[in-house]
BALUM-806166 format. One record per residue: x, y, z of N, C-alpha, C, O in turn; residue number from 1; residue in one letter. Coordinates in Angstrom, 2 decimals, padded with zeros to 5 digits, always signed. Layout:
% residues N
((X,Y,Z),(X,Y,Z),(X,Y,Z),(X,Y,Z),NUM,A)
...
//
This chain:
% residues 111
((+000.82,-001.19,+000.00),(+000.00,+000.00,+000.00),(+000.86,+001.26,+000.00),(+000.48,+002.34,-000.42),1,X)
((+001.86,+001.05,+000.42),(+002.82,+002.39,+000.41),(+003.15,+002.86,-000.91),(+003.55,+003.98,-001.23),2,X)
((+002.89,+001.63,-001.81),(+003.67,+002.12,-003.17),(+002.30,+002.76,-003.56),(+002.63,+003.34,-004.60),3,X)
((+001.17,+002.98,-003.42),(-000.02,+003.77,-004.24),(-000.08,+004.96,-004.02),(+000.09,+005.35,-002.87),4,X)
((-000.39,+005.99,-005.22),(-000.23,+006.89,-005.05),(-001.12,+007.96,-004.19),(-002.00,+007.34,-003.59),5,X)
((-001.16,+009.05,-003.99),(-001.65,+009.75,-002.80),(-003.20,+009.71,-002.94),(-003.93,+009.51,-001.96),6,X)
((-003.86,+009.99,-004.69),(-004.98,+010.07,-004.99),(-005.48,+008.85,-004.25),(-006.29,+008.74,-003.33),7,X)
((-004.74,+007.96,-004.91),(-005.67,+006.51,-004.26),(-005.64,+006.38,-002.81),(-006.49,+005.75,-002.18),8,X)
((-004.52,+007.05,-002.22),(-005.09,+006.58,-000.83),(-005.83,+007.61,-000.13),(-005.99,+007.62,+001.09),9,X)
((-006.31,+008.52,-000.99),(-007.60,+009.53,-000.66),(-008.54,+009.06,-000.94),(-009.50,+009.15,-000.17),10,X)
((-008.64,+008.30,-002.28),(-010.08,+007.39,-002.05),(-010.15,+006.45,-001.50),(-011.25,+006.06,-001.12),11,X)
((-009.19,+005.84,-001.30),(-009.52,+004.70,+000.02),(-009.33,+003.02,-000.64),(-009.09,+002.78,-001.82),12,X)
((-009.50,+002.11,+000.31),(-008.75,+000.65,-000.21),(-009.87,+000.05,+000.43),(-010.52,+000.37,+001.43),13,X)
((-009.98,-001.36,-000.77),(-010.74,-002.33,-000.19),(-010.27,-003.61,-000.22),(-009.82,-003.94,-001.32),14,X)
((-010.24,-004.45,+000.64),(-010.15,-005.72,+000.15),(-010.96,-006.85,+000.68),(-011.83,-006.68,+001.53),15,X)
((-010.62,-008.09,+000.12),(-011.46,-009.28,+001.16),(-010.03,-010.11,+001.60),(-008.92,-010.14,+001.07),16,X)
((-010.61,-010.79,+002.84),(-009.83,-011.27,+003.98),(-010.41,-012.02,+005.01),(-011.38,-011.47,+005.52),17,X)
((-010.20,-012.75,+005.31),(-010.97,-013.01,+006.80),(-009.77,-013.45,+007.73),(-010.10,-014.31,+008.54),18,X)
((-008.90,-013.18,+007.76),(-007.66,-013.26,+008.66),(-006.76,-012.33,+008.37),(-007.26,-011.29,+007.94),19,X)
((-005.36,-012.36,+008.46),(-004.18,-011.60,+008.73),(-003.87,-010.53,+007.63),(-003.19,-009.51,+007.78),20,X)
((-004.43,-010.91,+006.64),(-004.31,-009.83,+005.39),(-005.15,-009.06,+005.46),(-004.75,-007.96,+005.09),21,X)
((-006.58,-009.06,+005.89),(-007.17,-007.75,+006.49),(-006.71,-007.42,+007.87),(-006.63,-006.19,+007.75),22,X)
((-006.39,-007.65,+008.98),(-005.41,-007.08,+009.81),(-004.27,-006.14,+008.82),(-004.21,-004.92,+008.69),23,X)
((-003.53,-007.07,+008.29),(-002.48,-006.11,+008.05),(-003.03,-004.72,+006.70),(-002.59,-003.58,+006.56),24,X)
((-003.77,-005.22,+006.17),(-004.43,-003.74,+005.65),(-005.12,-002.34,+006.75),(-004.80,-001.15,+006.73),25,X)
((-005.74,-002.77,+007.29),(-006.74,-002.20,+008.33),(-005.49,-001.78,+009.06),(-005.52,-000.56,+008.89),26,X)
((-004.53,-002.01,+009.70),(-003.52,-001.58,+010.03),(-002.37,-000.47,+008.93),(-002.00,+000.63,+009.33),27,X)
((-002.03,-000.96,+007.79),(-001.23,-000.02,+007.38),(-002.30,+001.39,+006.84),(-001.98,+002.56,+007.04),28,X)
((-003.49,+001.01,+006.19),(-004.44,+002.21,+006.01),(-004.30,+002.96,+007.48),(-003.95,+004.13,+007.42),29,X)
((-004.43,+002.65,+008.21),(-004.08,+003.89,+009.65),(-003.05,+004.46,+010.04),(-002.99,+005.38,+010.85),30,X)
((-001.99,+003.83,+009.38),(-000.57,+004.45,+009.35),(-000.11,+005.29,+008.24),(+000.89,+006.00,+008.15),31,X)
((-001.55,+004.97,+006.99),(-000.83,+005.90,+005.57),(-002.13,+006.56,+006.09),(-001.91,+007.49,+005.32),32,X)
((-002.98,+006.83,+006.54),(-004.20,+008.04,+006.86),(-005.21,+007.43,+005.82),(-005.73,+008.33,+005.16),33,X)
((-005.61,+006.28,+005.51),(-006.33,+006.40,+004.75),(-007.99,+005.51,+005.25),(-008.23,+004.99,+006.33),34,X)
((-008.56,+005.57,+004.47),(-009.96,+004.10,+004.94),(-009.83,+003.07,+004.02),(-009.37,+003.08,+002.88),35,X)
((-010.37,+002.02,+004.79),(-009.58,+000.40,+004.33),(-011.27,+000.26,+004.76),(-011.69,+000.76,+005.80),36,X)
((-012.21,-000.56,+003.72),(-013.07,-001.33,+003.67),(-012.53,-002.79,+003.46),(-012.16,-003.18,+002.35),37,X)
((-012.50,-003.70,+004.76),(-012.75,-004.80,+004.86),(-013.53,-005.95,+004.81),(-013.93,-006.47,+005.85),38,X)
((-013.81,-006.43,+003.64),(-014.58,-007.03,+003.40),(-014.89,-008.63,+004.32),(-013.71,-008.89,+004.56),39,X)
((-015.39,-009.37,+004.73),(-015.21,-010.37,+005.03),(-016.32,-011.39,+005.28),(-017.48,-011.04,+005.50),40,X)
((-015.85,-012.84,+005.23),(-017.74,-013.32,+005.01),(-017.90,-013.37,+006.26),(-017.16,-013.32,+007.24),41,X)
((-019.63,-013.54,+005.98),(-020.34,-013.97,+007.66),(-019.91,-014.54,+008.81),(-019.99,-014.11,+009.96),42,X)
((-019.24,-015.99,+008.21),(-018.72,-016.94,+009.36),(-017.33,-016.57,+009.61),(-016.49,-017.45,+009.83),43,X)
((-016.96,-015.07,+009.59),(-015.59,-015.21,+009.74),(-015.50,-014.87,+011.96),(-016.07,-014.03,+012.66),44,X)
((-014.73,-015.76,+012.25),(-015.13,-015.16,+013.71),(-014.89,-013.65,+014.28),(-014.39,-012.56,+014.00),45,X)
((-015.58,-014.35,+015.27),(-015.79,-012.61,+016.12),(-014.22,-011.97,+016.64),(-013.88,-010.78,+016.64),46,X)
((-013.56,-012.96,+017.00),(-012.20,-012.37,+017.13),(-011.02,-011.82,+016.23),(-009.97,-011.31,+016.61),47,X)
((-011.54,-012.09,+014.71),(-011.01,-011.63,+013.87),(-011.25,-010.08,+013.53),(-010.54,-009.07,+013.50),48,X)
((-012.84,-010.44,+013.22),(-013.71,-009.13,+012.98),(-013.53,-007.99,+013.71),(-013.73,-006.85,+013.29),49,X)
((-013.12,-008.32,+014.92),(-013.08,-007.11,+016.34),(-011.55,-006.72,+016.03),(-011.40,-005.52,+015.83),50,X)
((-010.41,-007.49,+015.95),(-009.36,-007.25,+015.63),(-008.96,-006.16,+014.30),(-008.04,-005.34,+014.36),51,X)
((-009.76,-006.33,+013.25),(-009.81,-005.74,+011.85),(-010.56,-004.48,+012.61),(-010.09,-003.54,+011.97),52,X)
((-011.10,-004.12,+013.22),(-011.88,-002.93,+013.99),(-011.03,-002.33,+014.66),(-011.04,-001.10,+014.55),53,X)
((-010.14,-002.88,+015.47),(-009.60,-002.33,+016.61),(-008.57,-001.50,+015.57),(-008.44,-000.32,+015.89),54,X)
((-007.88,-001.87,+014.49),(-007.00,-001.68,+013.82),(-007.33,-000.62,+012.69),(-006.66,-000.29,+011.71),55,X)
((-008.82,-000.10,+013.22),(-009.19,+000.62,+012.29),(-009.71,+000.54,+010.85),(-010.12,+001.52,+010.24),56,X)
((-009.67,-000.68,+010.35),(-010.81,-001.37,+009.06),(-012.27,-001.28,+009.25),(-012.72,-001.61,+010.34),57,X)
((-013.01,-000.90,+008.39),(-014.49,-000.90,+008.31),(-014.77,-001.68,+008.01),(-014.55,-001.58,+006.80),58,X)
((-015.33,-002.93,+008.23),(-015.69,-004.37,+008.08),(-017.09,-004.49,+007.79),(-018.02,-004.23,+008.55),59,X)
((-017.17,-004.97,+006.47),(-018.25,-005.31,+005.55),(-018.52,-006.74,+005.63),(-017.85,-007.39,+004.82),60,X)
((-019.50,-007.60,+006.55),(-020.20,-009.43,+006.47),(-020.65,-009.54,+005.37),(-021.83,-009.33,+005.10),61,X)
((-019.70,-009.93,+004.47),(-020.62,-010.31,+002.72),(-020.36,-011.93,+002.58),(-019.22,-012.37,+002.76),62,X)
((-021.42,-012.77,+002.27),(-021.49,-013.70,+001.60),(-020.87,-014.75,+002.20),(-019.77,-014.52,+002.71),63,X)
((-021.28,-015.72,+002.26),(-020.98,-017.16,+002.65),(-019.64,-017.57,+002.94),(-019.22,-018.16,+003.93),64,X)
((-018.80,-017.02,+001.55),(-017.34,-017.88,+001.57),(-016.67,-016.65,+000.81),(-016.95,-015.71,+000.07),65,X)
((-015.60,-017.29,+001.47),(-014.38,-015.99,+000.97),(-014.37,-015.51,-000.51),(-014.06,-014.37,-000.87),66,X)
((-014.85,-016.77,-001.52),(-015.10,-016.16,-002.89),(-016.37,-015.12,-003.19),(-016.20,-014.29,-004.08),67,X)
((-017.55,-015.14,-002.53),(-018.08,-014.16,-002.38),(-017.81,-012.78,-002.09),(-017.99,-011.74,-002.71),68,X)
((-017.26,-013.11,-000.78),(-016.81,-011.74,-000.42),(-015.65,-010.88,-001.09),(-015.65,-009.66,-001.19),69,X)
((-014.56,-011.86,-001.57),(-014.13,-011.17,-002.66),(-014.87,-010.54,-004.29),(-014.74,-009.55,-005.01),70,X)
((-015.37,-011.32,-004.28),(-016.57,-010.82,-005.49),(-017.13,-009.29,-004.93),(-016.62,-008.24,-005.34),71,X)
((-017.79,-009.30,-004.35),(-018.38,-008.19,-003.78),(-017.14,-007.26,-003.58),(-017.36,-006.12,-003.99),72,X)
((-015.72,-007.45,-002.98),(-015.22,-006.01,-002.68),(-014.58,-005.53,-004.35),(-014.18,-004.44,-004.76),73,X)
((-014.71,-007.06,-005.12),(-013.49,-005.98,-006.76),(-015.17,-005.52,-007.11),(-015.16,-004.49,-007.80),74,X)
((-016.41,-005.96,-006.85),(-017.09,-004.93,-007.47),(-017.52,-003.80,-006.87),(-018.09,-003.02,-007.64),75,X)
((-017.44,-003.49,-005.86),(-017.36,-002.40,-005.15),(-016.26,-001.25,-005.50),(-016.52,-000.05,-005.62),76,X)
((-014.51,-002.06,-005.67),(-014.05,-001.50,-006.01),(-014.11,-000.33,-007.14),(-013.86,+000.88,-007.05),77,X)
((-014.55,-001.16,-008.27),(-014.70,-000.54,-009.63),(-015.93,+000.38,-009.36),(-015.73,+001.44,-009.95),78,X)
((-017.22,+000.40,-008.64),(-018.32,+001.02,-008.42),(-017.82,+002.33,-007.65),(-017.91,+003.47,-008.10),79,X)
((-017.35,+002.02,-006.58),(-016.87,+003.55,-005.72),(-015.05,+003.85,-006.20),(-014.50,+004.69,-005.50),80,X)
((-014.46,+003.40,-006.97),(-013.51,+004.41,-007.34),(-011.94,+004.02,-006.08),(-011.00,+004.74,-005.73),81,X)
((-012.32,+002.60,-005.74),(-011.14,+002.47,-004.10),(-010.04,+001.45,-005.00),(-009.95,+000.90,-006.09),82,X)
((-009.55,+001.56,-004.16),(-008.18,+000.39,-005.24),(-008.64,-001.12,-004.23),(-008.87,-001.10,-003.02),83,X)
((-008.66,-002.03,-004.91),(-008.54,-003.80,-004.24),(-007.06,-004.03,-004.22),(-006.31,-004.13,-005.19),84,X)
((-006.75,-004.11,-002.85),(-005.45,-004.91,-002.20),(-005.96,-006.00,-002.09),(-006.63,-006.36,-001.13),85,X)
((-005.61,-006.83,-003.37),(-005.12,-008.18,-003.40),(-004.54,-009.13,-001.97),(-003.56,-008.79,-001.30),86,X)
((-005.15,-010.02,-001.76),(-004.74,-010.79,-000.82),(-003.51,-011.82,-000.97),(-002.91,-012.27,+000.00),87,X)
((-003.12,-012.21,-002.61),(-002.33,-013.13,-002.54),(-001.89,-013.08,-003.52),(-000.81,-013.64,-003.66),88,X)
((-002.71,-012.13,-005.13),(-002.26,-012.67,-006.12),(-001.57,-011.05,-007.25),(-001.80,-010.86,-008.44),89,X)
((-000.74,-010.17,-006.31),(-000.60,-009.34,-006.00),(+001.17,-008.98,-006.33),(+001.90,-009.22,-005.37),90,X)
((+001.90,-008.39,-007.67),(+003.21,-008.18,-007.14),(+003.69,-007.87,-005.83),(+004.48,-008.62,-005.25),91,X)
((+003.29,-006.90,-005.38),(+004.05,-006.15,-004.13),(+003.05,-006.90,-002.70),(+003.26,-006.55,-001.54),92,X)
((+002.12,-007.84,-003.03),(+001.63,-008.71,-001.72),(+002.91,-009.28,-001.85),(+003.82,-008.79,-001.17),93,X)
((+003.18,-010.29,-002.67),(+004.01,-011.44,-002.94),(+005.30,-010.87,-002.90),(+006.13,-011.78,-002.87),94,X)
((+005.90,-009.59,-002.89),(+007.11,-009.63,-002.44),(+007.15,-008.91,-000.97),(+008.16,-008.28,-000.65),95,X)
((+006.38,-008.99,-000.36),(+006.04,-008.47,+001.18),(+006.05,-009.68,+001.71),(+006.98,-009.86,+002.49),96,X)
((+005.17,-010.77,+001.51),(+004.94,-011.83,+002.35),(+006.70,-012.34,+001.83),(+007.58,-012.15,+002.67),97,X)
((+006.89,-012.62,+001.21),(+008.74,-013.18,+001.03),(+009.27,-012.55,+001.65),(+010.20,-013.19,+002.15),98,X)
((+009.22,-011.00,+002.16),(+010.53,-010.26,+003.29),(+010.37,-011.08,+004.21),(+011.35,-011.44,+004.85),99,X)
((+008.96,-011.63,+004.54),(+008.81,-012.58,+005.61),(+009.97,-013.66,+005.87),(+010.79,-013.64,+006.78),100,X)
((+009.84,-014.63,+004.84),(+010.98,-015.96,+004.91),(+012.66,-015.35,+005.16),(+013.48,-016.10,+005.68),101,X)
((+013.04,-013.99,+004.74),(+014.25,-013.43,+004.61),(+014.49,-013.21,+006.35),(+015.36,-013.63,+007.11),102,X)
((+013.18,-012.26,+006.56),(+013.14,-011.84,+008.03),(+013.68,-012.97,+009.14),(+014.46,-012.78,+010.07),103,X)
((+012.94,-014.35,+008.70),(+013.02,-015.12,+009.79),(+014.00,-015.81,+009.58),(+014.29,-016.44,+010.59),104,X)
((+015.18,-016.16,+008.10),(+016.24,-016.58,+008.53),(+017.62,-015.69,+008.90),(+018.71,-015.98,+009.39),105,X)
((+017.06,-014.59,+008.45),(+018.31,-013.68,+009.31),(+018.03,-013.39,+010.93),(+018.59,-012.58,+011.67),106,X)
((+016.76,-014.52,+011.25),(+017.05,-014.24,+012.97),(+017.58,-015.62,+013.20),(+018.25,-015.52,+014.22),107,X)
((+017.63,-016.89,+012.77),(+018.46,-018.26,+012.96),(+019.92,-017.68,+012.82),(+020.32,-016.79,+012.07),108,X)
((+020.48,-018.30,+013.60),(+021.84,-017.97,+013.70),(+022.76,-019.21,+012.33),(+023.58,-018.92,+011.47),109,X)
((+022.30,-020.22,+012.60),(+022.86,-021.29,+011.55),(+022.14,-021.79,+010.38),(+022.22,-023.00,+010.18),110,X)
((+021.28,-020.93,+009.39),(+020.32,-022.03,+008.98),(+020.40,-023.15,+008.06),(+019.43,-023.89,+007.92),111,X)
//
């Protein structure tokens, strides 16, 4: 999200998630100033949902299963004008979640 430009993060980001990738959106949208619509389905639990809240995401209960609810936020996207942060299938997701594997073997001392 850092790499988008200012317009877009004046109109704001949406994505679907029902775990750690809406956390970590709902979280960096409050650190770049922006609003993060979180999409997520019904059965996603309550401790997730409250977490994506606490972190400042506006959390949208759409649809049964995560393919729904993604359905619903890229058409939302295109309808209100917000950019979709990709959950997985994403250049700059996919080289974020990899700093990950880098992160954790430069804390092993031998790997």
């Amino acid at each position: 999200m850092a790499k988008l430009p200012k317009e877009a993060l004046q109109r704001g980001v949406i994505t679907s998630s029902a775990g750690n990738h809406a956390q970590g959106v709902a979280l960096a949208a409050s650190k770049l100033g922006c609003t993060a619509i979180i999409c997520m389905p019904v059965n996603t639990p309550d401790i997730k949902v409250a977490n994506v809240r606490r972190l400042g995401g506006l959390v949208e209960l759409v649809g049964e299963s995560y393919q729904e609810a993604q359905a619903y936020a890229q058409a939302r996207a295109v309808r209100d004008g917000l950019t979709f942060v990709a959950p997985y299938d994403d250049p700059y997701t996919i080289a974020g979640q990899g700093t990950i594997g880098d992160e954790i073997l430069r804390q092993i001392a031998d790997p």
